[in-house]
Backbone bond lengths (Angstrom), bond angles and torsions (degrees), N, CA, C in turn:
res aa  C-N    CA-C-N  psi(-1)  N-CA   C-N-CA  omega(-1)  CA-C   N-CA-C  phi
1 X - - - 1.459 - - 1.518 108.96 -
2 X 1.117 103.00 95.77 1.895 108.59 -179.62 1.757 111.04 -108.15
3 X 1.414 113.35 -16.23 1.392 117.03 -168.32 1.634 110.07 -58.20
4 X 1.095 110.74 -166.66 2.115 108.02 168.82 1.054 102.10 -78.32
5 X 1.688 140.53 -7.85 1.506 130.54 170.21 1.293 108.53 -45.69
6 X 1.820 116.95 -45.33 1.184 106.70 -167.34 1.516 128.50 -86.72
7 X 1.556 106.29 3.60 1.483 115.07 -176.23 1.282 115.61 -72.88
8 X 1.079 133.52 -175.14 1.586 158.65 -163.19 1.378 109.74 -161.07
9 X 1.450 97.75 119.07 2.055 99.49 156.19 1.252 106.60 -125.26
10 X 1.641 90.89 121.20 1.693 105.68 -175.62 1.651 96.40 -75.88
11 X 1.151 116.69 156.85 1.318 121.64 161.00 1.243 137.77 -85.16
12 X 1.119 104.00 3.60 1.549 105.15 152.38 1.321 127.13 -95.32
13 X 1.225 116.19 15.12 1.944 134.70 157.78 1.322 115.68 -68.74
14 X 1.302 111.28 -31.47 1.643 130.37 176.77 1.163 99.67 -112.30
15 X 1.483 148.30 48.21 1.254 116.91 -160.68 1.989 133.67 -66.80
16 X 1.718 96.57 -24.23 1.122 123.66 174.67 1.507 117.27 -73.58
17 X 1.761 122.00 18.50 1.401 125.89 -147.41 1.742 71.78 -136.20
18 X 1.738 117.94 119.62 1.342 114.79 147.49 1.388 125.51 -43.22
19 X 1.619 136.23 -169.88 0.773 150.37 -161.87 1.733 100.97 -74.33
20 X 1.806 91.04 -87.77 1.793 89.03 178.16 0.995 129.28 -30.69
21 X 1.791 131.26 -46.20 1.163 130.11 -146.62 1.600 82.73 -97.83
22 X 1.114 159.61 34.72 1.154 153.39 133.15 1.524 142.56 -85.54
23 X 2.006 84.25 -30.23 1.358 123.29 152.87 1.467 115.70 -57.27
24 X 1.394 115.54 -65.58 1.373 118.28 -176.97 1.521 108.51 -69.38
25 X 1.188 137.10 -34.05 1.828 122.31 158.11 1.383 124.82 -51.64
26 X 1.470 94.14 -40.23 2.100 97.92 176.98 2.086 93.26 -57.20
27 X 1.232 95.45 -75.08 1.315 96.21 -165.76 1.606 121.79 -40.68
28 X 1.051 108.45 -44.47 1.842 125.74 176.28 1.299 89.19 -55.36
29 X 1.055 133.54 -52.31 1.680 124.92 -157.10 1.865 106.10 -84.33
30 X 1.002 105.14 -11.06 1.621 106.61 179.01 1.543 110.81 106.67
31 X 1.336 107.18 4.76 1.578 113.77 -157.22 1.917 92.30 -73.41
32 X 1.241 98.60 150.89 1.744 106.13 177.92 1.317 111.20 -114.63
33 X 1.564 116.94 -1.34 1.529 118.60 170.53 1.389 119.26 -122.59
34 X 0.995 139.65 174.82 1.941 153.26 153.29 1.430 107.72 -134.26
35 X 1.508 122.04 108.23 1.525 101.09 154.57 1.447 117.28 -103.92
36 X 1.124 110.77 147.68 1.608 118.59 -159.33 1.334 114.43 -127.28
37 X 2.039 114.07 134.77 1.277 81.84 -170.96 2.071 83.95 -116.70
38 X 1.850 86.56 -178.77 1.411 109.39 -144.35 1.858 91.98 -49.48
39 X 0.747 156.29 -59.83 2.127 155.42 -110.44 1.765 73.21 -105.26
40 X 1.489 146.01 -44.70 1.399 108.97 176.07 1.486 119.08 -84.53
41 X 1.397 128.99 -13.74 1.296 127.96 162.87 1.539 95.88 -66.32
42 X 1.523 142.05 -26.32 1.436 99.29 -158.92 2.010 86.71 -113.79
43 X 1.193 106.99 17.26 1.645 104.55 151.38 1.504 121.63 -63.33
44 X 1.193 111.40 -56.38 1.661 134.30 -168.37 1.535 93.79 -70.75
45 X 0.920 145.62 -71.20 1.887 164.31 -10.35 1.224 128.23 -54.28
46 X 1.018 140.40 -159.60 1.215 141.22 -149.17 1.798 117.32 -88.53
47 X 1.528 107.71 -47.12 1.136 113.95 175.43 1.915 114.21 -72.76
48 X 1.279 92.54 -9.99 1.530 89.51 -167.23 1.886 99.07 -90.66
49 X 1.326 121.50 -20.03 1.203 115.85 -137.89 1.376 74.73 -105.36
50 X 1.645 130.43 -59.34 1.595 113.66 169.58 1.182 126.32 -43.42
51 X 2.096 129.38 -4.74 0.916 113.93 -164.70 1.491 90.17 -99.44
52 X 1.206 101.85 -34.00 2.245 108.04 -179.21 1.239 100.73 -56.71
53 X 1.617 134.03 -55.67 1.552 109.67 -170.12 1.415 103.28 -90.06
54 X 0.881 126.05 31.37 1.957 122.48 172.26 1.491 83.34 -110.64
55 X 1.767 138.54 -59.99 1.376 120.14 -154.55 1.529 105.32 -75.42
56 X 1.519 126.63 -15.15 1.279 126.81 -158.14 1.842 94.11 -86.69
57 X 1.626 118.29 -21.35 1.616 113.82 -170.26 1.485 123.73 117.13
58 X 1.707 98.51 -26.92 1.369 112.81 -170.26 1.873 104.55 -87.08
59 X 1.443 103.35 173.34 1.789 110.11 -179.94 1.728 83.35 -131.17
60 X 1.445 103.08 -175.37 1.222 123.72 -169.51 1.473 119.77 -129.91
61 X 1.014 107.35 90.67 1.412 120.10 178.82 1.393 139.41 -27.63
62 X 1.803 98.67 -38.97 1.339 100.88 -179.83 1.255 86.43 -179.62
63 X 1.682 120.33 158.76 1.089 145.79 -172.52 1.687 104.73 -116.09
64 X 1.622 115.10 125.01 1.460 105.05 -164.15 1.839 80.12 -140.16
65 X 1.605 131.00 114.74 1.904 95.79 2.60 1.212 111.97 -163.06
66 X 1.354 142.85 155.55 1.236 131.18 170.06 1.688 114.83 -91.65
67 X 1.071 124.95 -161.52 1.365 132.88 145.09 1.853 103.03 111.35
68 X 1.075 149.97 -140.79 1.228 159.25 -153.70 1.561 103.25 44.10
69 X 1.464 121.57 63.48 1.436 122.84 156.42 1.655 133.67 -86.23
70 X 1.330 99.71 36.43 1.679 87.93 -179.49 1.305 96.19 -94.23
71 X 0.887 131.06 -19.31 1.665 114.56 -156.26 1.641 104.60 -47.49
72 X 1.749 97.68 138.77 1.605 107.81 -163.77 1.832 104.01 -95.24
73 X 1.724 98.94 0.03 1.694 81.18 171.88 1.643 113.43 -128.05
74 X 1.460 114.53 -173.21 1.003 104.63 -164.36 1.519 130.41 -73.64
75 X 1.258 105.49 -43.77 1.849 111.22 159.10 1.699 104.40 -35.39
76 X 1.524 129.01 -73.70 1.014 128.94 176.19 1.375 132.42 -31.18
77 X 1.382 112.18 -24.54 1.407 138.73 -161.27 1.620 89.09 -98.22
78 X 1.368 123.33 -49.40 1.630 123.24 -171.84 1.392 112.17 -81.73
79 X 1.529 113.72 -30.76 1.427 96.12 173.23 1.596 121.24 -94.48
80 X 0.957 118.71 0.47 1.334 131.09 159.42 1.781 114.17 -62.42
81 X 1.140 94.33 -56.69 1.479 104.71 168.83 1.419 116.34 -41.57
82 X 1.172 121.87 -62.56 0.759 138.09 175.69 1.755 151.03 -75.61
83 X 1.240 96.08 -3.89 1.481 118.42 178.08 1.787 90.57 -110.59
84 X 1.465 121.40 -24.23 1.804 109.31 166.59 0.949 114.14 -68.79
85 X 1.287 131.89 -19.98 1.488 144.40 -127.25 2.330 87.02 -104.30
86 X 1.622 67.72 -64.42 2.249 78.45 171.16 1.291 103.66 -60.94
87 X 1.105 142.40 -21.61 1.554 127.88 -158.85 1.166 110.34 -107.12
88 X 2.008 130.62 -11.26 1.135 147.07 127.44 1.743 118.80 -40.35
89 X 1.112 101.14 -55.99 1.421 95.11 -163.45 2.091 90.87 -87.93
90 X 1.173 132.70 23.07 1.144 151.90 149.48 1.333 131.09 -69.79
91 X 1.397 112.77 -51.08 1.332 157.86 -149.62 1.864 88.48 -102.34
92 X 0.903 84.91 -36.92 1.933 88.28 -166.72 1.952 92.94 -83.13
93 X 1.001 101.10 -71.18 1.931 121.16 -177.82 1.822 95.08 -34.99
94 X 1.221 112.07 -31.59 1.708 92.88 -160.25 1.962 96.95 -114.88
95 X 1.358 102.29 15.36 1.372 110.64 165.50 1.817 126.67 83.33
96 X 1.284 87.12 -4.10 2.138 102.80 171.60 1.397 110.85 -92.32
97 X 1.189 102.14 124.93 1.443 123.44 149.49 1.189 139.58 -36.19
98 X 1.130 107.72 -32.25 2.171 136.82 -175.01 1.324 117.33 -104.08
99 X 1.083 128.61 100.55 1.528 112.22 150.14 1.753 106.97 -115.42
100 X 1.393 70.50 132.89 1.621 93.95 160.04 1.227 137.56 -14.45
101 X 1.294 161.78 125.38 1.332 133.57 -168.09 1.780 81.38 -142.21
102 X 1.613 100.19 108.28 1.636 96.10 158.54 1.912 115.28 -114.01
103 X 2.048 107.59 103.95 1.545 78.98 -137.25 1.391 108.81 -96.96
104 X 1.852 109.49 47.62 1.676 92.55 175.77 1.585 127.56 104.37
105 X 1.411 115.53 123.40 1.438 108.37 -158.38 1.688 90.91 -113.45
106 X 1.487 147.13 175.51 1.003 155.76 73.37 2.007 97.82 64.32
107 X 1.604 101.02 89.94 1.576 106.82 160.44 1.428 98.88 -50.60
108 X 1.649 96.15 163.75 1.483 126.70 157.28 1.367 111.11 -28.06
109 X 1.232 107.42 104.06 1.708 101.42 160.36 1.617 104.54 80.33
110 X 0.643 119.73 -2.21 1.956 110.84 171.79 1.127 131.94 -99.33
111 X 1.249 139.13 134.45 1.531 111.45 -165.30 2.095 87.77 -122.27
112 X 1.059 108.56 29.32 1.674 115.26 172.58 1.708 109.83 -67.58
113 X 1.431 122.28 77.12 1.354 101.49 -169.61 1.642 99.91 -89.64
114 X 1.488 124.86 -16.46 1.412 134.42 -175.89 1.678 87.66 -60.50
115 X 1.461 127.96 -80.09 1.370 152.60 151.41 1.969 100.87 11.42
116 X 1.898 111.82 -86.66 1.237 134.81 170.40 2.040 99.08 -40.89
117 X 1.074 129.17 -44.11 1.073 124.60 171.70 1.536 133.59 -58.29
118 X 1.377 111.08 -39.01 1.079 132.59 -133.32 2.325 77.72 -115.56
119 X 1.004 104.59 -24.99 1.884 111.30 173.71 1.666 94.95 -71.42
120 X 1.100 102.36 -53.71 1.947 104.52 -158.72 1.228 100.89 -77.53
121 X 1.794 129.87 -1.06 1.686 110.54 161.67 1.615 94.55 -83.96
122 X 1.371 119.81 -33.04 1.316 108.10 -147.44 1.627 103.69 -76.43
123 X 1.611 108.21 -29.56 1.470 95.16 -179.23 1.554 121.52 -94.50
124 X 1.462 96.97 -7.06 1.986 101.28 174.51 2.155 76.53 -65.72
125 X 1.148 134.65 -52.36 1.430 126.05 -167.16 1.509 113.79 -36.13
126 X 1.633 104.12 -49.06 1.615 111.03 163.29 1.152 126.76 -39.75
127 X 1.296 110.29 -74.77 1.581 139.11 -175.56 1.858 115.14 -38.70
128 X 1.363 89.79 -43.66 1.723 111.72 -153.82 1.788 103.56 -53.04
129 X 1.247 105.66 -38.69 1.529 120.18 -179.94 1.737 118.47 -72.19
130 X 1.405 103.98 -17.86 1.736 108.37 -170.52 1.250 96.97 -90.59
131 X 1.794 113.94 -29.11 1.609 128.44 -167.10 1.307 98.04 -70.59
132 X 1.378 127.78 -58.82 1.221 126.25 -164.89 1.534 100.10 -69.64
133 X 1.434 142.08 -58.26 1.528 123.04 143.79 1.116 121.55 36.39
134 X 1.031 76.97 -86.68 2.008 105.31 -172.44 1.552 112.17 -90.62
135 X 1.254 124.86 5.36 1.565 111.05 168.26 1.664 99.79 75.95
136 X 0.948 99.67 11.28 2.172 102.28 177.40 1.314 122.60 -103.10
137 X 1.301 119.63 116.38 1.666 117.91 -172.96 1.571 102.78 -90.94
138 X 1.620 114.38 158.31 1.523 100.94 -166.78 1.430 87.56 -123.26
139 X 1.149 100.94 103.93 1.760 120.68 173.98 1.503 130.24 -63.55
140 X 1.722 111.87 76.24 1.575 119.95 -161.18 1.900 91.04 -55.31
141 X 1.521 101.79 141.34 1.458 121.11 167.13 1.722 109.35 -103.53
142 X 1.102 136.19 129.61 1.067 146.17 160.02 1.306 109.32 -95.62
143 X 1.460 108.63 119.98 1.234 114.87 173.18 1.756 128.46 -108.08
144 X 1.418 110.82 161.97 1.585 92.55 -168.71 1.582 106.71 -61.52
145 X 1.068 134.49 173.61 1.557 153.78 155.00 1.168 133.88 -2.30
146 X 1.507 94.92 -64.20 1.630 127.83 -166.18 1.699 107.96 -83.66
147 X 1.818 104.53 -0.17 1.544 106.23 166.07 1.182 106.48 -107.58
148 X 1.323 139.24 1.59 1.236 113.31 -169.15 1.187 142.72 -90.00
149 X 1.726 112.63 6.51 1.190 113.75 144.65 1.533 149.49 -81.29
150 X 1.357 83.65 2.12 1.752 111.62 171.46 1.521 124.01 -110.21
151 X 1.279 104.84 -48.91 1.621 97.53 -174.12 1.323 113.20 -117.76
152 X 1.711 122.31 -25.33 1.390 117.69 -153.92 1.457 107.96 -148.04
153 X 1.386 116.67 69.93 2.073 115.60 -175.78 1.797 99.96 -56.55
154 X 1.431 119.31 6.07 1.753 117.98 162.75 1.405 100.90 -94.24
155 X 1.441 111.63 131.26 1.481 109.05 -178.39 1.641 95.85 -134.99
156 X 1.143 136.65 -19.70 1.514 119.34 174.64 1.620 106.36 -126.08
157 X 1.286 140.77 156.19 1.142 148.71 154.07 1.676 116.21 -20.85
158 X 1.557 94.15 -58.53 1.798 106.34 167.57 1.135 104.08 -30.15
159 X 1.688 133.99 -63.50 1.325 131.55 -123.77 1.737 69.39 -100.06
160 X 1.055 123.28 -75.02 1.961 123.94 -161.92 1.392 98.45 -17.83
161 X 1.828 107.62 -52.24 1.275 103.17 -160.04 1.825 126.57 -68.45
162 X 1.322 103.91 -31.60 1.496 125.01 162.04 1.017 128.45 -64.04
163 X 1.721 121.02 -10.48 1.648 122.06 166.44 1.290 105.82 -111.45
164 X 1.891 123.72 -1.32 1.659 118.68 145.87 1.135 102.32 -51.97
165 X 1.606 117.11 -69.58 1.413 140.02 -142.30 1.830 95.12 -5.67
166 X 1.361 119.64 -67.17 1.426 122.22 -124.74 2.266 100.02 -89.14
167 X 1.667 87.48 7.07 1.668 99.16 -175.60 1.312 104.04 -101.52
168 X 1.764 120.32 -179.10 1.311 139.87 167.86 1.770 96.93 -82.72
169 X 1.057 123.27 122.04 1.668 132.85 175.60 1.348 109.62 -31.05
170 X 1.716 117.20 -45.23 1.403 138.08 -159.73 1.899 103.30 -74.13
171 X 1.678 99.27 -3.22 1.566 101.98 -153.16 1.926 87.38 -113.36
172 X 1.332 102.73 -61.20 1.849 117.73 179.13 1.571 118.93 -104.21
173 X 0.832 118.30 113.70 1.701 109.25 -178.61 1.467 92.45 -131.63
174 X 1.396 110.46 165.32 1.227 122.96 149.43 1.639 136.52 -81.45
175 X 1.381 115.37 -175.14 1.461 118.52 173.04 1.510 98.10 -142.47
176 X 1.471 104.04 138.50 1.717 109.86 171.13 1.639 92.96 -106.83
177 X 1.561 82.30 126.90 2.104 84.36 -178.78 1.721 87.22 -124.51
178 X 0.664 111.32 134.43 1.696 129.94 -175.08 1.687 108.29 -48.00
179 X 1.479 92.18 -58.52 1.467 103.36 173.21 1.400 110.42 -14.25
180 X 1.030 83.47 -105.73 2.112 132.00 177.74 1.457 112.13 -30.75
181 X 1.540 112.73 -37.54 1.256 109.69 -177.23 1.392 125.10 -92.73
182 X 1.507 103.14 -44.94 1.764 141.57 -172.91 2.075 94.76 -8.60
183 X 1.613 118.64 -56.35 1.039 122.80 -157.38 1.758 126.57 -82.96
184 X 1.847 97.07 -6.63 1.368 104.96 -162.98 2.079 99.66 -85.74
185 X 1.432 88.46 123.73 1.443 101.29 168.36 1.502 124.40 -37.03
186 X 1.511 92.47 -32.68 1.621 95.08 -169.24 1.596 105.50 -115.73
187 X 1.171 103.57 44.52 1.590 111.07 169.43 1.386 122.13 -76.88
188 X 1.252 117.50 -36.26 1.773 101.70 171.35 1.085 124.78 -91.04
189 X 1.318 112.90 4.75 1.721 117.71 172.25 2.172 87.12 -88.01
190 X 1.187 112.80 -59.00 1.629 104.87 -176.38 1.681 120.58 -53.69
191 X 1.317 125.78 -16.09 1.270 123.27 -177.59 1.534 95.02 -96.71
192 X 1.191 118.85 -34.56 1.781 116.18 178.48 1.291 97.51 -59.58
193 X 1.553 120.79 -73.55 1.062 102.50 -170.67 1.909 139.69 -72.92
194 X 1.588 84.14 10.09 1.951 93.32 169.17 1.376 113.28 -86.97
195 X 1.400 107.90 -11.66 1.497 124.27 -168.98 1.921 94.85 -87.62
196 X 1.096 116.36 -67.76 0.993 131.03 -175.17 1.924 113.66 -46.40
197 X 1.343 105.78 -45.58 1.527 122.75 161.27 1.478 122.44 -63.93
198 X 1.530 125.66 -5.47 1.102 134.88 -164.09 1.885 125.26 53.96
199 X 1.593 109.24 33.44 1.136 101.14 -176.04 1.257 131.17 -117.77
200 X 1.202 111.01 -0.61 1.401 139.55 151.74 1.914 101.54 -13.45
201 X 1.507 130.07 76.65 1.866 109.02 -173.88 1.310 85.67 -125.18
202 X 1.425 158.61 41.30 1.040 153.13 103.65 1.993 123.19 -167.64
203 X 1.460 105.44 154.13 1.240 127.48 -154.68 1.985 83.04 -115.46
204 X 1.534 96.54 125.08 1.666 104.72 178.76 1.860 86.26 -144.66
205 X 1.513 90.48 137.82 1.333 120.19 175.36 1.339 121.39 -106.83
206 X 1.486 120.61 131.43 1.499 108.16 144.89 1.836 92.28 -171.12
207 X 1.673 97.63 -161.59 1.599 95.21 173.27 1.028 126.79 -102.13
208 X 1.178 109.87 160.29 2.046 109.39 157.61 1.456 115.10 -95.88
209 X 1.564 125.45 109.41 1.181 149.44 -131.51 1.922 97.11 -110.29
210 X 1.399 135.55 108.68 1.048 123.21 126.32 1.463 162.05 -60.69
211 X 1.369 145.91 154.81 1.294 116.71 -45.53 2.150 127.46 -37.11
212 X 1.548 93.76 126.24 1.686 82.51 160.55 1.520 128.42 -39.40
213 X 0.862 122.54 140.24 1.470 119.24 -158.84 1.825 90.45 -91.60
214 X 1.013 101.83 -177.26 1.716 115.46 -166.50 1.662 105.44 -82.43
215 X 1.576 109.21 -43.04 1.729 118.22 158.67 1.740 94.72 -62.76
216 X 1.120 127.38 163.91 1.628 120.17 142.12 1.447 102.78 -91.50
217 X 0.758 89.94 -42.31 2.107 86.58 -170.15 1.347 102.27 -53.29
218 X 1.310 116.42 4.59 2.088 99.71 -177.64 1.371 79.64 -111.42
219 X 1.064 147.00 21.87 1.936 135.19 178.90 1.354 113.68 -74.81
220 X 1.678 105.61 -12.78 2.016 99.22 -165.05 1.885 90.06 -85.00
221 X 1.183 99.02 160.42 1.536 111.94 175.42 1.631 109.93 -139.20
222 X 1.436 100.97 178.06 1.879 105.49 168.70 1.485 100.44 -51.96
223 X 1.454 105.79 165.75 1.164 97.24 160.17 1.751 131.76 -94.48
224 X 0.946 133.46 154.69 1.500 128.26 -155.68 1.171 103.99 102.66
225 X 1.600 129.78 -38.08 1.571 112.64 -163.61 2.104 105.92 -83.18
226 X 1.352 122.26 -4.07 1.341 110.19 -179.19 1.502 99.08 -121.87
227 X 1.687 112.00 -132.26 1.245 106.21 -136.98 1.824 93.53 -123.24
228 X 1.374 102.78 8.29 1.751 89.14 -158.70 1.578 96.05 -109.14
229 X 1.660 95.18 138.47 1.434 116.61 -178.81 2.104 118.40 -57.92
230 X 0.957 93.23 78.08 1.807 89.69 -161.96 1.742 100.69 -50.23
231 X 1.028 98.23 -45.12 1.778 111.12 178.03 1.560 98.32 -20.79
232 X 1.394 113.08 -64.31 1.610 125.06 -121.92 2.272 84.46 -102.24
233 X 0.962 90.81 -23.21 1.917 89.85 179.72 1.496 93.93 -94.08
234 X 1.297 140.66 -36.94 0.994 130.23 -163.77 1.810 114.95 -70.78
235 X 1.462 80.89 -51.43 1.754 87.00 167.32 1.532 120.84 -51.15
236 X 1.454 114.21 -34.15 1.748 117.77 -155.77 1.905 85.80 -70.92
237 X 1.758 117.02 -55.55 1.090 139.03 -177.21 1.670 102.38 -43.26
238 X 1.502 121.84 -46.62 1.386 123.60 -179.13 1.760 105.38 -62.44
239 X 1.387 110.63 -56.92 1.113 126.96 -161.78 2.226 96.14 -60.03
240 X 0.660 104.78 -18.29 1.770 107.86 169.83 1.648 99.73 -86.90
241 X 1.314 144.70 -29.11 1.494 120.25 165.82 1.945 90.20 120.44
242 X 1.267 108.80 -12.46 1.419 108.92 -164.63 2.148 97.45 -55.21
243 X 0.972 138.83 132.29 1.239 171.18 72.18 1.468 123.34 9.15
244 X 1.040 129.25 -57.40 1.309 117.01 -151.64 1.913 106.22 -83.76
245 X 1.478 96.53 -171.55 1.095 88.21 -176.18 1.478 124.68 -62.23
246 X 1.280 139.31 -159.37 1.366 158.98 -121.35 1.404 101.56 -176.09
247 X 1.589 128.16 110.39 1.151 122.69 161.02 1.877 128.62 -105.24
248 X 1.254 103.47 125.70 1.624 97.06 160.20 1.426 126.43 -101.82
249 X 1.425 84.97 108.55 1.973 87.74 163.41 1.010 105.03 -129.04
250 X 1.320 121.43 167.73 1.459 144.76 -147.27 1.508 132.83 -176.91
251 X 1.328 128.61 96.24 1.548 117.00 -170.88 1.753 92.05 -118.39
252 X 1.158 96.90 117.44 1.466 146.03 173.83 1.594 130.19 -120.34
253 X 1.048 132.13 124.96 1.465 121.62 169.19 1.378 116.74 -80.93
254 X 1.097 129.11 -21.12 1.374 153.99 -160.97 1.574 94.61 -88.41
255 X 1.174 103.48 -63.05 1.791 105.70 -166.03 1.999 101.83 -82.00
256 X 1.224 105.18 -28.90 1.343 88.38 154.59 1.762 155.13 -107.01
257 X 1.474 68.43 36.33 1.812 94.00 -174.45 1.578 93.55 -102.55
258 X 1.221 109.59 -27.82 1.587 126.09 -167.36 1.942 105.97 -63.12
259 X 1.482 125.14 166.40 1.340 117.20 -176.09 1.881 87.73 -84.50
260 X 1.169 100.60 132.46 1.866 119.12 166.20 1.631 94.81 -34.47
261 X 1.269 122.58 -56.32 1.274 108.92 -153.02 1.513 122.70 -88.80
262 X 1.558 113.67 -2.87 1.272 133.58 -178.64 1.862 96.49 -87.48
263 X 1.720 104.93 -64.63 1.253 98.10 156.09 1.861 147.12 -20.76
264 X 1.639 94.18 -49.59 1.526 102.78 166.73 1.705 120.03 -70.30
265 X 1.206 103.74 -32.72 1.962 115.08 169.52 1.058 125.08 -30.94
266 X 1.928 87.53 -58.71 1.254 110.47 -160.72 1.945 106.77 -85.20
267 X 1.060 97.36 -14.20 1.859 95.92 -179.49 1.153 95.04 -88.16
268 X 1.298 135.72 -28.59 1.410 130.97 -175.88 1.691 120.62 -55.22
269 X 1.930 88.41 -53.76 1.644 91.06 -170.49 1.484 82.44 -80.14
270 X 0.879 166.75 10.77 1.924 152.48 -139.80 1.997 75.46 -115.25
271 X 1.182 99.85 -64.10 2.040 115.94 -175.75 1.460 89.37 -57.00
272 X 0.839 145.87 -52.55 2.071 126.18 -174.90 1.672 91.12 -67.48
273 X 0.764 140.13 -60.14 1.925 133.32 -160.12 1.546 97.73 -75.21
274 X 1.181 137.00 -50.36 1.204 116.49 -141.02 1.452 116.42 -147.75
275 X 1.481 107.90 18.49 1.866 120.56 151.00 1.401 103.33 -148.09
276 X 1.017 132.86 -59.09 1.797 113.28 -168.98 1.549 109.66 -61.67
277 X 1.410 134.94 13.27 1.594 98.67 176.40 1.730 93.69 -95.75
278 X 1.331 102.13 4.25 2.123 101.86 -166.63 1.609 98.69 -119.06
279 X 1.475 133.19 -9.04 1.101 109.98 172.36 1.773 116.53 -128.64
């Protein structure tokens, strides 16, 4: 399945595009997925927003996002708990399997990232039992480097995959997001062996954009506009058996200053040239 059936438009590609009207571009464009993250599902609410991409044809790829578990005290520790806890039983209501797991950089003032690490096995340990509950796998994100004192103490696939290790696959999986990973030396030994572990629960695309932009988080772009070989990840990602859909997200100022629907065009033909003929 290489056609636009198998694509995904995350909503944060459009980010300035409500719910429906993101719905109705996926669908107009042939797209067979939406992944959505939680602040436009809880615009619409919840029952309404599974009811727009269920009447429009499309499913939902992935739920973005849970995770920010470092917090080193105890309040921090409960509402963390607990705002995954809703975003599971979220994740379940709008019919995906995946949520997101972005799990958290470095509290206030600490520079304990062994410490910040060593919180996000113990509370994915919590979590892991409510997930399976609900039929919801909690999809560790590895992020590139240059976040990990803010959003993500996971910085390579290796490490995502070693704080699954100790779950059922069906419960923790990972995500290969192009971004985040594109640069790690030891990337085709980590997608073999996520493949091989069965954890392969979603494939997200876009670029790594020169100059870094002044935010970092606005650095991802379409793909074609930076430097990473989509060919050569897409294949490693094929070569594991992974299937499912294909997500694009993207935070850009550029692409979201742009009209949503010119935007969707352009990811479309970007997905015929330069990931579906390799995955």
């Amino acid at each position: 399945m290489t056609g636009p059936d198998r694509l995904s438009l995350n909503t944060a590609t459009i980010k300035h595009a409500d719910l429906p009207t993101a719905v109705e571009l996926a669908a107009g464009a042939g797209l067979g997925w939406v992944g959505l993250w939680r602040d436009r599902v809880a615009e619409v609410g919840l029952e309404v927003a599974a009811k727009t991409v269920a009447e429009a044809g499309l499913r939902v790829s992935s739920l973005c996002r849970g995770g920010f578990l470092t917090a080193a005290d105890e309040d921090g520790r409960r509402s963390a708990l607990e705002d995954n806890r809703r975003a599971i039983e979220e994740a379940a209501a709008l019919g995906t399997g995946e949520l997101i797991m972005v799990v958290g950089g470095l509290p206030t003032g600490s520079r304990d990232l062994v410490g910040a690490r060593q919180r996000v096995a113990d509370r994915l340990a919590e979590l892991a039992p409510y997930a399976a509950e609900h039929r919801v796998r909690l999809v560790l994100e590895a992020l590139h480097p240059m976040y990990a004192a803010d959003r993500a103490v996971i910085s390579t696939l290796g490490q995502a995959l070693d704080l699954a290790a100790p779950f059922d696959p069906a419960v923790v999986g990972v995500v290969v997001d192009t971004f985040h990973v594109w640069w790690d030396p030891e990337l085709p030994q980590q997608v073999a062996r996520a493949g091989r572990e069965g954890r392969v629960a979603s494939y997200q695309v876009c670029d790594f954009n020169l100059p870094i932009a002044a935010d970092a988080l606005l650095s991802r772009g379409m793909m074609g506009d930076g430097v990473i070989d989509f060919a050569a990840v897409s294949r490693m990602v094929a070569a594991t058996g992974y299937a499912g859909p294909v997500e694009v997200e993207i935070f850009n100022a550029d692409v979201w200053a742009a009209p949503p629907g010119e935007v969707v065009r352009t990811m479309c033909d970007r997905w015929v040239d330069l990931v579906a003929p390799w995955i």
